[in-house]
N, C-alpha and C positions, 0 to 999 in steps of 0.2 A: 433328527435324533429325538427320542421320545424323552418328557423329560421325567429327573429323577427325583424320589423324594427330598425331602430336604435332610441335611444329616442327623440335626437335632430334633426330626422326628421321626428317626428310628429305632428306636425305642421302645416309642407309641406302637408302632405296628402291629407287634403279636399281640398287643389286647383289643385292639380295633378287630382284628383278624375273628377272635373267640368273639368277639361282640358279634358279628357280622355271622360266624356259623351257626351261634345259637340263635338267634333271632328269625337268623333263614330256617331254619329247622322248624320254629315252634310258628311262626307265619303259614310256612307252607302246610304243615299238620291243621294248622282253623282253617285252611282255605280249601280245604278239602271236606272238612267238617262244614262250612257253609254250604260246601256245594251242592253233597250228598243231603242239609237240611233244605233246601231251594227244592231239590229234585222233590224230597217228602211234599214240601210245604204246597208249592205252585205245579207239581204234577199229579199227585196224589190227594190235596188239599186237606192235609195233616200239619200238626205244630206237634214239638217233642216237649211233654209234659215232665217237672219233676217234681218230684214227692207230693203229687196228689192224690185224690181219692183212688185213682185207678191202679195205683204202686209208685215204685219208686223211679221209675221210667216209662210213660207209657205216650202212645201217639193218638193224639184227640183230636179233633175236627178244629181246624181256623176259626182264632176267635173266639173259643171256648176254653180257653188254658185260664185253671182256678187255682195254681200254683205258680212254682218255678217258671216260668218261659225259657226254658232253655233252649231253644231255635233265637230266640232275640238275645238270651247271652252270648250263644257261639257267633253272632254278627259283630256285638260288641267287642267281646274280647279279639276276634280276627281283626277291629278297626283299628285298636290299641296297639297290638304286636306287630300290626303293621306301622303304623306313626313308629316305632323301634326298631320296625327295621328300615324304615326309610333314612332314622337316624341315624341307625351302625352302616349301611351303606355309602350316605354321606363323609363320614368318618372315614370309611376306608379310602373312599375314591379317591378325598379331599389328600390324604395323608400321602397317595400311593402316587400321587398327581396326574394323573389317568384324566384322558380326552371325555367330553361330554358323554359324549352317546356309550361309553360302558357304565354311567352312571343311570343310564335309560335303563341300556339295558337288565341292569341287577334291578333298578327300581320295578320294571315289568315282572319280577319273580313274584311279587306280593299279590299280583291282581288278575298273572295267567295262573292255571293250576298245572301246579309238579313243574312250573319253570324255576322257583324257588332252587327245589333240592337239583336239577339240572345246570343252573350256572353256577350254584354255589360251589362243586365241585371242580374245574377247570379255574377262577376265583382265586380258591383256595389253594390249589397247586400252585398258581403264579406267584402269589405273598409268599408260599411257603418257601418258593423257592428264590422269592430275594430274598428274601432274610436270613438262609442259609448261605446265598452268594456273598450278603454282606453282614456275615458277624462276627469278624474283628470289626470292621467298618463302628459298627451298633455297641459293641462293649470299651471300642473307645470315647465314646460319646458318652457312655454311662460312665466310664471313668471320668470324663473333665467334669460333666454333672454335678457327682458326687464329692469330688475336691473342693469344686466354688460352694459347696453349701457348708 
């Protein structure tokens, strides 16, 4: 038998849940945006320049970027959102007490492309549909909660 959350963390769920679809969302959206600037950068041997002499967006040759880098931003911010979503995964895993290897596997959505928005959905179904199976379950918890405070 797989095991279940604990009672006094469901509660937590639906915000781990919104933590976990926003995070997959805006990972999987830079990891796509890397990709497509990888493909510019090391196939085409371009960098995405912003606000310099050329306008407000333009593609210069590697190494010559006299503004913005925006090719080294969208790496940055994709390394960021991801450490976020490595966290809201953890969270949910942790919370939903799910076996190792679906914590791989959601962990893999940040670093394959379009697997992000692929498990998120199936994921997402699962929570959505405990925490419909259990909410009296969940609002009686939040009632003893809020009595001991």
């Amino acid at each position: 038998m797989p095991r279940q959350p604990k009672p006094a963390d469901l509660p937590r769920i639906p915000g781990a849940l919104r933590l976990y679809q926003v995070s997959s969302t805006i990972t999987g959206v830079f990891l796509l945006l890397l990709c497509i600037e990888m493909v510019i950068k090391y196939g085409f041997g371009h960098e995405i320049e912003m606000g310099g002499p050329q306008g407000f967006l333009a593609l210069v040759p590697t190494d010559t970027v006299t503004a913005v880098n925006l090719s080294t931003g969208i790496l940055i911010a994709h390394g960021w959102f991801y450490v976020l979503y490595l966290f809201a995964d953890f969270r949910l895993w942790s919370l939903m007490r799910w076996p190792f290897w679906r914590f791989v596997l959601i962990a893999l959505g940040g670093v394959v492309p379009t697997l992000s928005f692929i498990v998120e959905v199936p994921v997402a179904r699962t929570v959505k549909r405990f925490i419909a199976e259990n909410a009296e379950k969940t609002a009686a918890v939040a009632e003893k909660a809020q009595a001991h405070s």
